[in-house]
C-alpha positions in Angstrom: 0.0 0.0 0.0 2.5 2.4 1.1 4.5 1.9 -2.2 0.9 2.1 -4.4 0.7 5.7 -2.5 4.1 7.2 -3.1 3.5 6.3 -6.9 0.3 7.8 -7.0 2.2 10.8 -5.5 5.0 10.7 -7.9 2.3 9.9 -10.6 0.2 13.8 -9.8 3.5 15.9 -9.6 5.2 14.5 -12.6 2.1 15.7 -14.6 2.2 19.1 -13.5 2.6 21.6 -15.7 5.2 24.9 -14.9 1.8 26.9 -14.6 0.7 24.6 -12.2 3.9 24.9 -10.0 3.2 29.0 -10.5 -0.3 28.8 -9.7 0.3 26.8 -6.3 3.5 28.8 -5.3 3.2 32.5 -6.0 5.7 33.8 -3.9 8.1 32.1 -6.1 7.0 32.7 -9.3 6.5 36.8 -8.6 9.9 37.0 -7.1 10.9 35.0 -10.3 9.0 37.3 -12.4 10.4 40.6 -10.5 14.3 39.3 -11.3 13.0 38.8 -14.8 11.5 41.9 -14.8 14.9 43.6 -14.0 17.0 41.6 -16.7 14.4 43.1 -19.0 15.0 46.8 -17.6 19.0 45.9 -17.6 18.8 44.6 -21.1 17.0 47.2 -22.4 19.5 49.8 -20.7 22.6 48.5 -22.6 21.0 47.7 -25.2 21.2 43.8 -24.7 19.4 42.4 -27.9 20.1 39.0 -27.1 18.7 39.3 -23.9 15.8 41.1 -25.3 14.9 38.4 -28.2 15.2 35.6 -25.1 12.7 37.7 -22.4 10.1 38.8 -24.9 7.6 36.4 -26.0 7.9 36.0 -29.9 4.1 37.7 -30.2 4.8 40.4 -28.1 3.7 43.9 -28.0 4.7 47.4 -26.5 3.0 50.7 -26.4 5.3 53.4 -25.8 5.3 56.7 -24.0 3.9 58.4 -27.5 1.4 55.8 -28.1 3.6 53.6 -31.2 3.3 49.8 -30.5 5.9 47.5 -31.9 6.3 44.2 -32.2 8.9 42.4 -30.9 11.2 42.7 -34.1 10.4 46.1 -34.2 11.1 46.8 -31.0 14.5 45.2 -30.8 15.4 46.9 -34.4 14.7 50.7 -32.3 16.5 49.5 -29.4 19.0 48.8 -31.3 19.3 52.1 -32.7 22.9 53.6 -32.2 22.0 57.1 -31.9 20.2 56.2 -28.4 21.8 56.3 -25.2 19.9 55.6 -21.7 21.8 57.1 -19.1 18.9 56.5 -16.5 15.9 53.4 -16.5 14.9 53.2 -13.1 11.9 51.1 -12.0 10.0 51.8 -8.3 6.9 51.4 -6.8 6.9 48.0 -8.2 3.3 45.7 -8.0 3.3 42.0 -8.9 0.2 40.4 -9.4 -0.1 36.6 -10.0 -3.0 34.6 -11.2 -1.8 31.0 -12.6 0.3 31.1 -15.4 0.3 35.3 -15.7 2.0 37.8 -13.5 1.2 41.4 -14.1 3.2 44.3 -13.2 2.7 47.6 -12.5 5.0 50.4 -11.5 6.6 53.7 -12.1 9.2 54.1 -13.9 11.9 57.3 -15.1 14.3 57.0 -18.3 16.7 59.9 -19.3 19.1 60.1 -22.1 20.0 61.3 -25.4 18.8 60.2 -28.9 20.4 62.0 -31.7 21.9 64.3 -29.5 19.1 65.6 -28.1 18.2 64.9 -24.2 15.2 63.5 -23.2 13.1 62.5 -19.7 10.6 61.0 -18.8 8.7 59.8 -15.9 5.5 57.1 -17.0 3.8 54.3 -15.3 3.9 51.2 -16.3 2.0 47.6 -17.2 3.8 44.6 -18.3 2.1 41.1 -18.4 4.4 38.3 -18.0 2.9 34.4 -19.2 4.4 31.1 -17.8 5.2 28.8 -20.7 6.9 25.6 -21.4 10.7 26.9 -21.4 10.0 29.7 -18.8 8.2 33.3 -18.5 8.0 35.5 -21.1 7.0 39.5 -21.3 4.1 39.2 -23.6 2.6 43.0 -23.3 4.1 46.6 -21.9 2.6 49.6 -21.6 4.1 53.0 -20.7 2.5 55.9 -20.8 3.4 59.5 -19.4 2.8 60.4 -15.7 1.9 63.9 -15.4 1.6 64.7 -12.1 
């Protein structure tokens, strides 16, 4: 009997699924989302386009502080963009939310630079959606838009 029960146990958790795992254990998952989450803001600060294509989910989609969206592709082809410099992406007031497989974000955020010589600030709140999937989480959606307090 005792043997007939550890399979059974063996059995349930071998066919759990990584959304499971997040669904049961949100503490993990958000502060695995919340590292994530500063990869991203690290990547995107140096301009890491590797490390962007491997966050981002291959259908995702950004809305930036003027309102353009871009795709993934496009949004790694402007970040890539030489003539951009980010001297300051600082993320605060950070919110995790989880709910199975998704983890949404929320947050402040400030960026200053330079692109094509000219300096620019700003200071926006933000959205991002993060989704559990079989070879870890992925951003799938970001939103920034202006705070003007």
């Amino acid at each position: 009997m005792k043997i007939s029960i550890f399979a059974l146990v063996i059995a349930v958790l071998g066919a759990r699924t990584p959304a499971t795992f997040a669904a049961d254990n949100p503490d993990l998952a958000a502060s695995q989302v919340l590292a994530l989450e500063r990869k991203w803001n690290d990547a995107y600060k140096s301009s890491d386009i590797a490390k962007m294509d491997d966050l981002l989910a291959d259908d995702f989609i950004i809305t930036i502080e003027d309102g353009r969206t871009f795709s993934k592709a496009g949004y790694i082809a402007l970040n890539g963009n030489k003539t951009m410099l980010v001297e300051v992406s600082e993320m605060s007031d950070l919110k995790i939310r989880i709910h199975g497989s998704t983890a949404v974000i929320t947050g402040a955020y400030h960026e200053k630079g330079t692109e094509s010589l000219k300096s620019y600030e700003y200071h926006d709140r933000l959205t991002d959606v993060w989704m559990k999937t079989q070879t870890g989480w992925k951003l799938l959606a970001s939103h920034y838009s202006l705070n003007r307090q």
